[in-house]
N, C-alpha and C positions, 0 to 999 in steps of 0.2 A: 504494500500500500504506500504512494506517493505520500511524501512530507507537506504541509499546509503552513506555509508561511504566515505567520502570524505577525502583524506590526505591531511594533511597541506603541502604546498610547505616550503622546508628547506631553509634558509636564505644562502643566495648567498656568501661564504666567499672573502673578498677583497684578490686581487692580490697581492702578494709579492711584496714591494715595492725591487728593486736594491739595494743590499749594496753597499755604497762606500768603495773603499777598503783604507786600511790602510795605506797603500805606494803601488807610483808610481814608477816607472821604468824614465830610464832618457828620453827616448821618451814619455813618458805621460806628465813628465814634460814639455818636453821643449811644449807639446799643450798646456797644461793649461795654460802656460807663454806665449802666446799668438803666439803662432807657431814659437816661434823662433828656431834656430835646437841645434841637441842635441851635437856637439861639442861646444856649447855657455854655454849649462847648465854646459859641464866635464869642460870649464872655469872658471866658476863661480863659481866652487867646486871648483878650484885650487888657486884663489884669494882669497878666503876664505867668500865667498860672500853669497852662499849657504850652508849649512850643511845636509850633505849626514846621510843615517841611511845605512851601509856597512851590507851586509849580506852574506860571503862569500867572491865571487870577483862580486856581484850585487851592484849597487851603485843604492840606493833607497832612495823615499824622501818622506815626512809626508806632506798631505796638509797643516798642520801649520806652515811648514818651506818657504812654495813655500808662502803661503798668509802673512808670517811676510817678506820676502823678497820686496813679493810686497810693500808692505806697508813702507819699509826701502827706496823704491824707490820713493817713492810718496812726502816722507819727503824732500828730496835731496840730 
């Protein structure tokens, strides 16, 4: 009896994880800060509270400015 070539099944490649992106927009921010709205964020840029990354006339922010922020808050 003839041998039956059997293929090997091809390993399953994992799913692309989501990149984070680089910067947020002032509406991402103000979700990530815990829904507060986004005339509180252009406040908080104006107080000097937050630090924008300007690109254009887009005011964007780095998650490690929203997460030292927080963290600015937590202190007192």
């Amino acid at each position: 009896m003839p041998r039956r070539l059997v293929r090997a099944e091809e390993p399953e490649e994992p799913e692309p994880q989501p990149e984070e992106p680089l910067l947020y927009n002032a509406d991402a921010a103000a979700r990530l800060l815990g829904g507060i709205s986004t005339s509180m964020v252009y406040r908080l840029v104006q107080t000097k509270q937050l630090r924008p990354v300007k690109l254009g006339h887009r005011t964007m922010f780095t998650k490690e400015e929203l997460q030292r922020f927080v963290k600015m808050k937590q202190r007192g």
